[in-house]
C-alpha positions in Angstrom: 102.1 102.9 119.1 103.1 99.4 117.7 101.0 98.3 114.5 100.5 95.8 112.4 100.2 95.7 108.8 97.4 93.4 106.6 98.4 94.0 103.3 97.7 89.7 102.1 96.0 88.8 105.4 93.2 87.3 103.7 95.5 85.0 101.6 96.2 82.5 104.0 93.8 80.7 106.6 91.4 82.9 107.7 91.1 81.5 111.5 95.0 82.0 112.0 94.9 85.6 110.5 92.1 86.2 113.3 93.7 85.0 116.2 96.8 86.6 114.8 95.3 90.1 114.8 93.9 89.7 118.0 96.9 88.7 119.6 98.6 91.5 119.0 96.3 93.4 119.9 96.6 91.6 123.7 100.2 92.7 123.0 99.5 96.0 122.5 99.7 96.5 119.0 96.5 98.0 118.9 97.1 100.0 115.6 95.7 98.2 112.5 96.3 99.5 109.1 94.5 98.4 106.4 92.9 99.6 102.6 89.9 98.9 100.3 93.0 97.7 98.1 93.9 95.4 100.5 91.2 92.2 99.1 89.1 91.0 102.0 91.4 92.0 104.8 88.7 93.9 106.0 86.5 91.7 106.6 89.0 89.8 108.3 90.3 92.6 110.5 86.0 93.0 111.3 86.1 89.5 112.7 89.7 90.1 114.7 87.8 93.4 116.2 84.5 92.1 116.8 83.7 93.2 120.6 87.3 95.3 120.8 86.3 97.7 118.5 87.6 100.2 121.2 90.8 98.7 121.8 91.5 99.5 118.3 93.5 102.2 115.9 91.7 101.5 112.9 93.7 103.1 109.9 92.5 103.0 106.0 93.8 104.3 103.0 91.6 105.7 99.5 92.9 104.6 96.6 94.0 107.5 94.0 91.4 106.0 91.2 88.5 106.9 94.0 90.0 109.8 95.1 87.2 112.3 93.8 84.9 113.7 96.3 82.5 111.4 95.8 84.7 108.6 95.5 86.2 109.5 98.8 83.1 109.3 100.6 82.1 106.1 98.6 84.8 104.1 99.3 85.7 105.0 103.3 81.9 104.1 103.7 82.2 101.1 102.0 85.3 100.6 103.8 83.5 101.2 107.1 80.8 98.3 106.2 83.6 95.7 105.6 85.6 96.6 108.8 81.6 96.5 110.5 82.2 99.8 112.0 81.0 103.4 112.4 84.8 105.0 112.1 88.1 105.0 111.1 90.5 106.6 113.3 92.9 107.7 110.4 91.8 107.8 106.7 94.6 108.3 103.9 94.7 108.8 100.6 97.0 105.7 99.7 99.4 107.9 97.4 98.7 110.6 94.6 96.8 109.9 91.2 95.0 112.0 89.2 92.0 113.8 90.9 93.1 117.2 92.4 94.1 117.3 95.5 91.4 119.4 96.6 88.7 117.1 95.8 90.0 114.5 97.9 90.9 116.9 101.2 87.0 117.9 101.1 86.0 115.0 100.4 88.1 113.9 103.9 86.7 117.4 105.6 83.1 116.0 104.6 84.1 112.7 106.9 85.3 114.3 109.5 82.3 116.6 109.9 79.9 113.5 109.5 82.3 111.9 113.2 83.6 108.9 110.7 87.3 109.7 110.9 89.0 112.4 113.4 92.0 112.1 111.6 93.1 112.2 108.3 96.6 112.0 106.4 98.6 111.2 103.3 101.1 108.3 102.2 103.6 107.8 99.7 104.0 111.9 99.1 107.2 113.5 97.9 107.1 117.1 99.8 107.8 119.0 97.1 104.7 117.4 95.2 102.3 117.4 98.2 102.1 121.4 98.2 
């Protein structure tokens, strides 16, 4: 799977950034990452995927400051509101912070259970420190 990336997508001119995004996905590059860090790349990635919704691998990442349980949930369905869609088809936890690990995982368990993301996943881990 060929992705692309929208980390400053919303800097530049919003129409480009569209027809960009769709583009690729006519190439094939159907996975999208994104994250509620990212500014208003979601909304721009909502517009790119408006009608294709199912063409789509819609990753997003947590950031470790609303890693909590609650947090988690807050911010993926805030996320989801942005990017105008029911689910995610990956959710990550951008890279470790503070909140236990623990929190966050059932927070993502909570997510899955509820259908709004199948898969879930980490970034930016050390192994060692992941355990």
């Amino acid at each position: 799977m060929i992705g692309q990336g929208t980390w400053y997508i919303d800097r530049g001119d919003r129409k480009r950034a569209i027809a960009a995004l769709r583009r690729g996905i006519d190439l094939g590059m159907t996975h999208i990452d994104t994250a509620e860090m990212y500014g208003d790349a979601e909304l721009v990635i909502a517009d790119a995927i408006a009608g294709r919704r199912d063409e789509t691998f819609l990753v997003s990442k947590v950031l470790p400051s609303n890693a909590s349980r609650r947090g988690t949930i807050t911010a993926c369905e805030r996320s989801l509101k942005r990017l105008k869609t029911d689910r995610l088809d990956c959710y990550l936890l951008h890279w470790r912070g503070s909140y236990p690990l623990d929190e966050t995982v059932a927070a993502f368990e909570e997510l899955v259970a509820r259908r709004k993301n199948p898969q879930l996943g980490r970034q930016q881990f050390r192994h060692r420190r992941s355990q």
